[in-house]
C-alpha positions in Angstrom: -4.3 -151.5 153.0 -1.1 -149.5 153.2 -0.8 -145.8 153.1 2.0 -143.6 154.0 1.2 -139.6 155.7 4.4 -136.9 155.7 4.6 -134.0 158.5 5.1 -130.8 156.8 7.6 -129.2 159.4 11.4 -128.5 159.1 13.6 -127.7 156.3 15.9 -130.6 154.3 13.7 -133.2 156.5 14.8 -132.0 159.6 12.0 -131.9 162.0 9.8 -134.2 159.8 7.8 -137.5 160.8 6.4 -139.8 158.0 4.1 -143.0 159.1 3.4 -145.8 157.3 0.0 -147.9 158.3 -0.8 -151.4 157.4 -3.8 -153.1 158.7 -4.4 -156.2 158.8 -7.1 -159.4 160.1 -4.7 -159.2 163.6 -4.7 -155.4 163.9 -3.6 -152.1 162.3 0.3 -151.3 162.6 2.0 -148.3 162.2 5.8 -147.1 161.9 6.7 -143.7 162.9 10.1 -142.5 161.1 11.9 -139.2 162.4 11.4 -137.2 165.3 8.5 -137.4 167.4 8.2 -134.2 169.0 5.5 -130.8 169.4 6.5 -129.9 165.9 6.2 -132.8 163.7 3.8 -135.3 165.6 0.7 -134.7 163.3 0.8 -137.2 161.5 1.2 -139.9 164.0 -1.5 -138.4 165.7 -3.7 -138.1 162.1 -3.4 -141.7 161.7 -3.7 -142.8 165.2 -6.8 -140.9 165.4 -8.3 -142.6 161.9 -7.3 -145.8 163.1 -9.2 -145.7 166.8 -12.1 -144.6 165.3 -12.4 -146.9 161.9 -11.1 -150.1 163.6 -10.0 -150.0 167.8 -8.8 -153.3 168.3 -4.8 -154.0 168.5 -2.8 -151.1 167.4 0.9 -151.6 167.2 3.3 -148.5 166.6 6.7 -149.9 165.6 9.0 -147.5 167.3 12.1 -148.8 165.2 12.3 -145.7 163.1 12.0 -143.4 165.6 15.2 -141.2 166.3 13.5 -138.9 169.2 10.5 -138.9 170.9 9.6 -136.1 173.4 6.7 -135.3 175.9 4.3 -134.4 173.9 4.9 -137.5 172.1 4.8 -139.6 174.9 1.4 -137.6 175.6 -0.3 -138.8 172.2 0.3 -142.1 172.9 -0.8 -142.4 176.3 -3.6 -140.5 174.7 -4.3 -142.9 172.2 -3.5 -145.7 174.6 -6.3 -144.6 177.0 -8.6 -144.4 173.7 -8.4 -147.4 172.3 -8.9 -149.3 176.1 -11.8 -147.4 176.5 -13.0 -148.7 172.7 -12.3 -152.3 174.0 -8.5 -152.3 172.4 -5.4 -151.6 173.1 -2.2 -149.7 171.4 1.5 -151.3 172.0 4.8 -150.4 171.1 7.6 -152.2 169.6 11.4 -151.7 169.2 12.1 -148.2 170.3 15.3 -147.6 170.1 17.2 -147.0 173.2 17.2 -143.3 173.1 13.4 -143.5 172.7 13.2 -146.6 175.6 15.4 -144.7 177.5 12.9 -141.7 177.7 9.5 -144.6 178.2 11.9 -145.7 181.5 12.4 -142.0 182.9 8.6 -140.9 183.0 7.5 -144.3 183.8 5.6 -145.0 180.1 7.1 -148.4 180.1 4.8 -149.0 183.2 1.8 -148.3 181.1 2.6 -149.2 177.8 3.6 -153.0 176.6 6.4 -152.8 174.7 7.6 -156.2 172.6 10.2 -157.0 170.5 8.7 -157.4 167.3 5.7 -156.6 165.5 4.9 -160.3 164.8 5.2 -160.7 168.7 2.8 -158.0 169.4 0.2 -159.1 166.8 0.3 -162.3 168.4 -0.8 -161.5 172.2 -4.3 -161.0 173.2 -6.1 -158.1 173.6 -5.7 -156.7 177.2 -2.5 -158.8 177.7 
């Protein structure tokens, strides 16, 4: 199942966050385009919540299309992170690019979240690992 959710903010996309979800057997993966920020992180946080609560095994959230991610970003996540442990999964992220990797090694996030390569990669390794 694919399906694809737009955030409604900004003007001439500016501002605006689209996510794409596939699930699949090995877990439910989703890919973040735009900003991640106060303004235009509902639907990441739309899907991650629909995804923790219809299947909370391994979500991965492939960072590749992400141009900015701020605190309150970082804060879903970790969020969601902590959600889906406590549901007996776990959420991982994949391929930020350095701006976005370079804010996960400031806080710390990089500490707490695994980050991997690929998505293939992170599909692949077991839950809690």
């Amino acid at each position: 199942m694919d399906r694809d959710t737009a955030g409604e903010a900004g003007t001439a996309g500016a501002g605006q966050l689209t996510v794409s979800v596939s699930v699949s057997a090995l877990g439910v993966v989703m890919r973040p385009e735009g900003e991640l920020d106060q303004d235009s992180l509902e639907p990441l946080r739309a899907a991650l919540d629909s995804a923790l609560l219809e299947a909370p095994g391994r979500l991965v959230v492939d960072c590749g299309g992400l141009e900015f991610c701020d605190s309150t970003g970082l804060s879903l996540l970790l969020r969601s992170q902590a959600t889906a442990e406590e549901a007996g999964g776990s959420l991982v992220l994949v391929a930020p690019r350095p701006i976005v990797f370079r804010m996960l090694e400031i806080t710390g996030v990089q500490e707490v979240l695994r980050v991997y390569d690929t998505v293939e990669e992170a599909l692949r390794q077991p839950e809690g690992d």
